[in-house]
PLY file of the C-alpha trace (Angstrom):
ply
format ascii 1.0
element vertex 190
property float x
property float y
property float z
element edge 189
property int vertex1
property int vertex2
end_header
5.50 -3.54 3.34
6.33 -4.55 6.71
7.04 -0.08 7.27
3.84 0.34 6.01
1.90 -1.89 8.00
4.16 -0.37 10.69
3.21 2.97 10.26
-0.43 2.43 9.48
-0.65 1.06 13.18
0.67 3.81 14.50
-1.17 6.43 12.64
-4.43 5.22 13.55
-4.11 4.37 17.39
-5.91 6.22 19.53
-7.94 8.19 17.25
-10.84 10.27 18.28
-13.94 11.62 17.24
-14.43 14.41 20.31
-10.41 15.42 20.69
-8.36 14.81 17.48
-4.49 14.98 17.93
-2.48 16.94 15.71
-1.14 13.05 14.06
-5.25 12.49 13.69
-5.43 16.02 12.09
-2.71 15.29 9.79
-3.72 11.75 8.12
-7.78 13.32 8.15
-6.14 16.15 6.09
-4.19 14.18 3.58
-7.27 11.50 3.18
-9.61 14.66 2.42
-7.18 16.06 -0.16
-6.25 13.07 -1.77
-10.22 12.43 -1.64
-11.26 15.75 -3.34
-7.93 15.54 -6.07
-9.37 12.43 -7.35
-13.10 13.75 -7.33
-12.22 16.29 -9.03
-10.50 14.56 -11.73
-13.38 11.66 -11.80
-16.18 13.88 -11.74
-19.30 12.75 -10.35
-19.99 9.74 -11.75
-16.58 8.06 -10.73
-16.55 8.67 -6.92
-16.55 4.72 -6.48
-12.91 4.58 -7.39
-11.56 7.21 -5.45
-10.43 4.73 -2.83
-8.42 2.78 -5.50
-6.69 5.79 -7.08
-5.45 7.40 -3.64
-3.99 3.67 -3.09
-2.57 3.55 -6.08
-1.00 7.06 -5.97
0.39 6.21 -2.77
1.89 3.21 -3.56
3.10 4.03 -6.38
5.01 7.41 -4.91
6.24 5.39 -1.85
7.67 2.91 -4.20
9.79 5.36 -6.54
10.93 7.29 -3.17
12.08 4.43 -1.38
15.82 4.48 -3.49
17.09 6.99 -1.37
16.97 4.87 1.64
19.29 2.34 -0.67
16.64 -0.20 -1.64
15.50 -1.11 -4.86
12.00 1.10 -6.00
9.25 -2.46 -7.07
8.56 0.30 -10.27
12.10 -0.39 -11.22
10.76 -4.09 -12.28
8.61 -4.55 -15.17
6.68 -7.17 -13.50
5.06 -4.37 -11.09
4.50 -1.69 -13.24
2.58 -4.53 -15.81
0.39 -6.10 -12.66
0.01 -1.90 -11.93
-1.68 -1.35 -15.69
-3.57 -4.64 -16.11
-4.99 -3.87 -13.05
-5.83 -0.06 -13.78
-6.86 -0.96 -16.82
-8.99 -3.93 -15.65
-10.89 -0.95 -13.81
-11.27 1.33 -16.86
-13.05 -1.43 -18.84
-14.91 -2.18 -15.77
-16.27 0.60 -15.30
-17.52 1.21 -18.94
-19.48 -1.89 -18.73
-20.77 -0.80 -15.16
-22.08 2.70 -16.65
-23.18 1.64 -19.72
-23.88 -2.06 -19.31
-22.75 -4.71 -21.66
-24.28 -4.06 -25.06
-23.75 -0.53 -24.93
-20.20 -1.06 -23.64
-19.43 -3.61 -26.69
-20.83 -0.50 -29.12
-18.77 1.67 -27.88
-16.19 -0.19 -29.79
-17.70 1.08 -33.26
-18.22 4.65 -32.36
-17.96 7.31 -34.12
-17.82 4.60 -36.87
-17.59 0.83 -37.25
-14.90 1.15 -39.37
-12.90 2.19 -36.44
-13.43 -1.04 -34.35
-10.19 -2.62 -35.19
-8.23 0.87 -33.64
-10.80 0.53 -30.51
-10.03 -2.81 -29.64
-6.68 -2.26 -30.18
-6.39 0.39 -27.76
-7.69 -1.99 -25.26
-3.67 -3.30 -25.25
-2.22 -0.05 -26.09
-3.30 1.62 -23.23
-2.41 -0.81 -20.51
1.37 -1.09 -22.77
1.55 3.04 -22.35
1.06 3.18 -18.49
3.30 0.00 -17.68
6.20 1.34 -20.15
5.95 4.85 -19.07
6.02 4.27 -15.20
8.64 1.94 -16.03
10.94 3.87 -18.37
10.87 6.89 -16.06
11.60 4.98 -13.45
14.70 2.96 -14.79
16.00 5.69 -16.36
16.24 8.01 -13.43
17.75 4.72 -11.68
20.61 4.72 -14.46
21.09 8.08 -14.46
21.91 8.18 -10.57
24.01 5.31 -10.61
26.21 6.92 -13.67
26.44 10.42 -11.36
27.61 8.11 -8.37
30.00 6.74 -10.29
31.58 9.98 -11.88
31.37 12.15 -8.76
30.58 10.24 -5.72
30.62 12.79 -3.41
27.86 15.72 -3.25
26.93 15.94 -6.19
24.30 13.02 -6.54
22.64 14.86 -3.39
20.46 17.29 -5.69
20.00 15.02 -8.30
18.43 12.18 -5.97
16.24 14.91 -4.69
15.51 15.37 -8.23
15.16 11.85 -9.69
13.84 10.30 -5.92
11.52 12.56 -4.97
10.53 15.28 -7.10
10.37 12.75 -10.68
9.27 10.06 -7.90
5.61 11.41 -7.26
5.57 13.23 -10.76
5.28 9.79 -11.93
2.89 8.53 -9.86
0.65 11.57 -10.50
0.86 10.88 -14.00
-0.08 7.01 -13.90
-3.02 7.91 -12.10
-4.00 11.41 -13.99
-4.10 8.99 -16.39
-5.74 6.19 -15.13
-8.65 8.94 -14.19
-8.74 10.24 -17.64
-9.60 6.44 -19.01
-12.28 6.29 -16.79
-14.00 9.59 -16.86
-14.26 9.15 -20.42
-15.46 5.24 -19.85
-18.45 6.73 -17.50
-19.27 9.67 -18.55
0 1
1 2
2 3
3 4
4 5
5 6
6 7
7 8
8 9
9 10
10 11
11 12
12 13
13 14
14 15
15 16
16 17
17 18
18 19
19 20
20 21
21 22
22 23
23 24
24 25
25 26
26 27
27 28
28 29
29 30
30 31
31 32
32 33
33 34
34 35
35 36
36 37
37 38
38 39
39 40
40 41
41 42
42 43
43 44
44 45
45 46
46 47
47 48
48 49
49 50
50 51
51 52
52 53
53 54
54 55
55 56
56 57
57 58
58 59
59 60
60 61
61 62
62 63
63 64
64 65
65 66
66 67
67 68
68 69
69 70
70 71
71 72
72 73
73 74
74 75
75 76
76 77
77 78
78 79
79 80
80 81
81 82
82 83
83 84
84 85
85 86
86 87
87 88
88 89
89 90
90 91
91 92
92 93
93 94
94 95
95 96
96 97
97 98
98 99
99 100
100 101
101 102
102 103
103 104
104 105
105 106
106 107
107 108
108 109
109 110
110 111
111 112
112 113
113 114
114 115
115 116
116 117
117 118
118 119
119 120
120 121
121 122
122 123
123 124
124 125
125 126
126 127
127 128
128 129
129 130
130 131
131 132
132 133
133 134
134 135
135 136
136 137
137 138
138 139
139 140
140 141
141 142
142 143
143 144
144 145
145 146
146 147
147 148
148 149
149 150
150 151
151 152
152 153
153 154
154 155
155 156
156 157
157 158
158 159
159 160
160 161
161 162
162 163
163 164
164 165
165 166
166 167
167 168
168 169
169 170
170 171
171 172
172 173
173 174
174 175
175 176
176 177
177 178
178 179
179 180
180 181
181 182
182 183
183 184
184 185
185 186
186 187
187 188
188 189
């Protein structure tokens, strides 16, 4: 946390509005795209949690890179990758009962049928189960996967792989907790 605070100091001194820098140029490019990936999956009526899925996405991709510098990735424990899905799907419900207000949000649970109401409510704990246990799985498993490379050839070889498992499976994992995420709540406001 403490590189992050670090680096979001120095990323936004001195900006400008008349004479950008090329740093300025940079971060205003990465905001925009992250802005307009997230759009596109929300659609229209989810713009208001753009801001939460870019954090998210970030986070979460930092976090599953940060093993290659030797630390420990926070998705590696359980207890993150839960706070990560109660909190997403906190949001989801959220904003179902922002779009549609209560009543209609509490029918919702019967629909197509009201025989279906038990399955409805209990995807309410499903879904939050599936993005904590996926993040998490992927996450350990590329750990222990590493770790047995490193300890059957410890030289050169676990080079390509941690580009594999660090970075590459890294952000594919992020992208997917928050595709998903996305997906919950276009359907909960649309």
């Amino acid at each position: 946390m403490a590189v992050f605070t670090l680096l979001c100091i120095v990323l936004v001194r001195n900006l400008s509005v008349n004479n950008p820098g090329k740093k300025q140029l940079l971060l205003e490019t990465a905001v925009t795209s992250l802005n307009h990936m997230f759009e596109d999956m929300l659609g229209e009526n989810g713009k208001d949690y753009v801001i939460y899925m870019s954090t998210v996405i970030i986070y979460i991709g930092i976090s599953n890179i940060i093993g290659i510098f030797g630390f420990k990735p926070p998705t590696k424990d359980l207890n993150v990758t839960a706070a990560l899905a109660i909190m997403s799907i906190l949001l989801i419900e959220g904003a179902g009962v922002r779009a549609k207000g209560v009543k209609k949000w509490l029918h919702s649970f019967m629909e197509p049928i009201a025989v279906i109401l038990p399955i409805n409510i209990l995807e309410l704990f499903i879904r939050p189960l599936s993005l904590c246990m996926r993040l998490f799985g992927n996450v350990v498993g590329a750990f222990v996967v590493m770790k047995l490379i490193e300890k059957i050839v410890p030289v050169a070889l676990p080079i390509p792989f941690s580009c594999y498992f660090d970075i590459f499976d890294g952000f594919i994992q992020a992208y997917v907790f928050v595709f998903l995420t996305s997906l919950f709540i276009k359907e909960q406001v649309e």
